[in-house]
C-alpha positions in Angstrom: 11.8 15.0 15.7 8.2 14.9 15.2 6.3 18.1 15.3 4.2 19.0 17.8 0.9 20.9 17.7 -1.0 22.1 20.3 -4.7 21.7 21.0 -6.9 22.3 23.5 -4.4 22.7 25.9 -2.9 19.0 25.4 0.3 17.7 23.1 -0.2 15.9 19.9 2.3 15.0 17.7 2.3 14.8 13.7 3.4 10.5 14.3 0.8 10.1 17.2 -2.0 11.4 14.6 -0.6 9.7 11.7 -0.4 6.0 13.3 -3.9 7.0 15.0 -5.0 7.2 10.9 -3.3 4.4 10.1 -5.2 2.2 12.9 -8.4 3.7 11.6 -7.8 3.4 8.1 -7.2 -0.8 9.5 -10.3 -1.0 10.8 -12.3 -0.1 7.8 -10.3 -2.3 5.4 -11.2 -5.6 8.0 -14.8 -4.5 7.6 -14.8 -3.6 3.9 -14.3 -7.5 3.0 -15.6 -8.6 6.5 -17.1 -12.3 4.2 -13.3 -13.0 3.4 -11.0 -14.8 5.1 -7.5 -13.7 3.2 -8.1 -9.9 2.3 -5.7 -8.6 -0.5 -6.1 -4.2 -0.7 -3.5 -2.2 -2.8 -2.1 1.4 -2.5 -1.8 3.7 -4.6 -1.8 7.6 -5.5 -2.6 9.7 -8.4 0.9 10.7 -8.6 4.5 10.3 -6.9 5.5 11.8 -4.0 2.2 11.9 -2.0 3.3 9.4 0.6 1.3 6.1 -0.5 4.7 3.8 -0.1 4.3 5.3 3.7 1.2 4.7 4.1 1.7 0.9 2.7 4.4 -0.1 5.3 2.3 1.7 8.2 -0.7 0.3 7.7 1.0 -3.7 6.9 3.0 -3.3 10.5 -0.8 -1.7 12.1 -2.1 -5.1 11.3 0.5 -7.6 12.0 0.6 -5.6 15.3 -3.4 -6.2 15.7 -2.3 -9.9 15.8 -2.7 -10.8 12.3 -0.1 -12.6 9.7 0.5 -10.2 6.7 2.6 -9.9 3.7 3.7 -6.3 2.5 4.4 -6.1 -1.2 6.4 -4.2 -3.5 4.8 -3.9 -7.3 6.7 0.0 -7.5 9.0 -2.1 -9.8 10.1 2.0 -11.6 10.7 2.9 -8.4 10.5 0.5 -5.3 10.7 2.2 -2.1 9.4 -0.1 0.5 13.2 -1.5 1.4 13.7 1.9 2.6 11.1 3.0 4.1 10.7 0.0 5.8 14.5 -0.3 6.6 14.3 -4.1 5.5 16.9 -4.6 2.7 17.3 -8.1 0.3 19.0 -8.5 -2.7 16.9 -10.5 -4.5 12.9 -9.7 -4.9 9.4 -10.2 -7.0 11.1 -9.6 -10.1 13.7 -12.2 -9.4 11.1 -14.6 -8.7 8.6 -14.6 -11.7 11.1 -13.6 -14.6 14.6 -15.5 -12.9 13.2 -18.3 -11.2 14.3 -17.8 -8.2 12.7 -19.3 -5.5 10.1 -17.4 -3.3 11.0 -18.7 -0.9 13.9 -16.9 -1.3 12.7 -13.4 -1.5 10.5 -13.4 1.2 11.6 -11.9 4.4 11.0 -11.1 7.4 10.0 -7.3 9.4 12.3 -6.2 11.2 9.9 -4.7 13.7 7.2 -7.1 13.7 7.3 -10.3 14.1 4.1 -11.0 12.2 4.6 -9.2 9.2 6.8 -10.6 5.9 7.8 -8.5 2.9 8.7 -9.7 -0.6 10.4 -6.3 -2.2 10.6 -5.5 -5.8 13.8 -6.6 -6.7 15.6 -6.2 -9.8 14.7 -3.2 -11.9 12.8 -4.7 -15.4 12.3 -2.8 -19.0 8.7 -4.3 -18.8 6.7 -3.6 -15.7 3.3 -3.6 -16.6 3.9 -6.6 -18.7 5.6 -8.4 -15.7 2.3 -7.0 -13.6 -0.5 -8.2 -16.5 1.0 -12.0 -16.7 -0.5 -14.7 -15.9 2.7 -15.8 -13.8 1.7 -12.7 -11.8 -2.3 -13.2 -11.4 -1.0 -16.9 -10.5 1.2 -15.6 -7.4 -1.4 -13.5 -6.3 -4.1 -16.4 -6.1 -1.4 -18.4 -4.2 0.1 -16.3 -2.1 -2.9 -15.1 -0.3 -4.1 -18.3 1.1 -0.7 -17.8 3.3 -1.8 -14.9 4.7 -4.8 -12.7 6.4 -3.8 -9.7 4.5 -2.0 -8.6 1.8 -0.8 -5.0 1.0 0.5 -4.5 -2.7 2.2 -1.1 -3.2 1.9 0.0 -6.8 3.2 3.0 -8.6 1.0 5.8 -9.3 -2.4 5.1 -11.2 -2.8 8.6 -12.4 0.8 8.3 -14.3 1.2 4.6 -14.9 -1.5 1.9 -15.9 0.4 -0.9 -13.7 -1.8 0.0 -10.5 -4.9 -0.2 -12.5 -4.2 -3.9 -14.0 -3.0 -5.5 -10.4 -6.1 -3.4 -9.3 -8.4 -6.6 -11.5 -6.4 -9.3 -9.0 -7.4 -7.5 -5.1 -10.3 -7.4 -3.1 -10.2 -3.3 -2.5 -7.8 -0.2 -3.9 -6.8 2.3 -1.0 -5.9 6.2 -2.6 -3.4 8.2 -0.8 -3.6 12.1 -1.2 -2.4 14.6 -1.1 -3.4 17.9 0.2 -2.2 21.1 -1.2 -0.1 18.5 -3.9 -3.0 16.2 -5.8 -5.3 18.6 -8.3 -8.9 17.7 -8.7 -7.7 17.1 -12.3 -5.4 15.0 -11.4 -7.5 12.8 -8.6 -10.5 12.6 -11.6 -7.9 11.2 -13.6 -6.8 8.3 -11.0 -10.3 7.4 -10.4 -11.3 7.1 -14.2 -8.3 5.1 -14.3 -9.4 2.3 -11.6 -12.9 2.9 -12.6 -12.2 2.1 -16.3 -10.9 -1.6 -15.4 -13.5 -2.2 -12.7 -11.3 -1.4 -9.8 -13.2 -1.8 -6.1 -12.2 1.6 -4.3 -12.9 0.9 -0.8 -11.6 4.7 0.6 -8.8 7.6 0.7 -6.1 8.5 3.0 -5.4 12.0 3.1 -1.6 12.6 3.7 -0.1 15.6 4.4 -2.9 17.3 6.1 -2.2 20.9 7.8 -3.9 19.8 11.0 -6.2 22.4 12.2 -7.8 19.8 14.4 -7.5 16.5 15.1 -10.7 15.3 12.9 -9.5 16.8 9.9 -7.1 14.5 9.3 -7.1 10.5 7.9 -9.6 7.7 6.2 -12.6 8.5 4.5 -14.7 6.2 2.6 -15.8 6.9 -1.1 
């Protein structure tokens, strides 16, 4: 069960705040690339455990809801978590598609929840991620695969600890950073941005997760 804080003598509960971010965070992203028509933003953190995979599958269903077609993708090929957070399970995924040739067809499915919203998960676990990520078989998918949809949301491992978030970062129209209070160091953020920075990355804002909510402002989407 949620928890539930109290302010101002009214009832507000950790979920009601976090989708109330999410639809915020939504609203900036459709009016950081307001000139295009299929907008393609990945998410990442500095480091794991700060909540970005949440984030991801939140803010792809706040979309789809908002009447929009979306695709929700899962580049965490080291450790994919967007099957379970999402509660959508598939055996076959991106991996199978650009290294097995399966058809994508094929390892595209559908939410669950949302009737708008399809999901393509990682699928099997490769030795070579970030070479997988830097093809041109990859870069290729990405062109195509966009024109099928208004957005795209790409979760990627962690840019501070892995360079495969930085290299899809060169194929999308914006980069969203999840972080984490009380977890992600200033060290550690710096480190993230040089990372995105170095290869040109477009860092259209920053979700802080894991807030201790003092009030109700403190908490969500902020632009760089």
């Amino acid at each position: 069960m949620a928890r539930i804080k109290r302010k101002k003598n009214r009832y507000i509960s950790d979920q009601t705040i976090l989708e109330e971010s999410i639809r915020t965070l939504r609203t900036n992203l459709s009016f950081s690339s307001v000139d295009k028509e299929n907008k393609v933003f990945l998410v990442t953190s500095s480091k794991p455990e700060e909540g970005k995979s949440t984030i991801s599958v939140g803010l792809a269903r706040s979309i789809a809801l908002n009447g929009e077609k979306v695709l929700l993708i899962d580049c965490d090929f080291r450790n994919p978590s967007i099957s379970k957070i999402s509660k959508n399970y598939h055996k076959e995924g991106l991996v199978d598609y650009l290294v097995n040739g399966v058809e994508l067809r094929d390892v595209k499915i559908k939410d669950d929840m949302v009737s708008n919203l399809e999901l393509i998960l990682a699928g099997i676990k490769p030795p070579n991620p970030s070479e997988i990520l830097g093809s041109k078989k990859f870069k290729t998918f990405i062109d195509g695969i966009k024109k099928h949809y208004s957005y795209v949301i790409i979760d990627t491992p962690p840019v501070g600890v892995l360079t495969d978030a930085a290299i899809v970062s060169t194929m999308v129209d914006g980069v969203v950073m999840v972080v984490s209070q009380n977890k992600t160091t200033d060290s550690e953020l710096d480190l993230a941005m040089k990372n995105l920075k170095n290869v040109g990355a477009n860092i259209v804002g920053f979700v802080f997760n894991k807030v201790d909510i003092k009030n109700i402002e403190s908490y969500g989407y902020g632009k760089e």
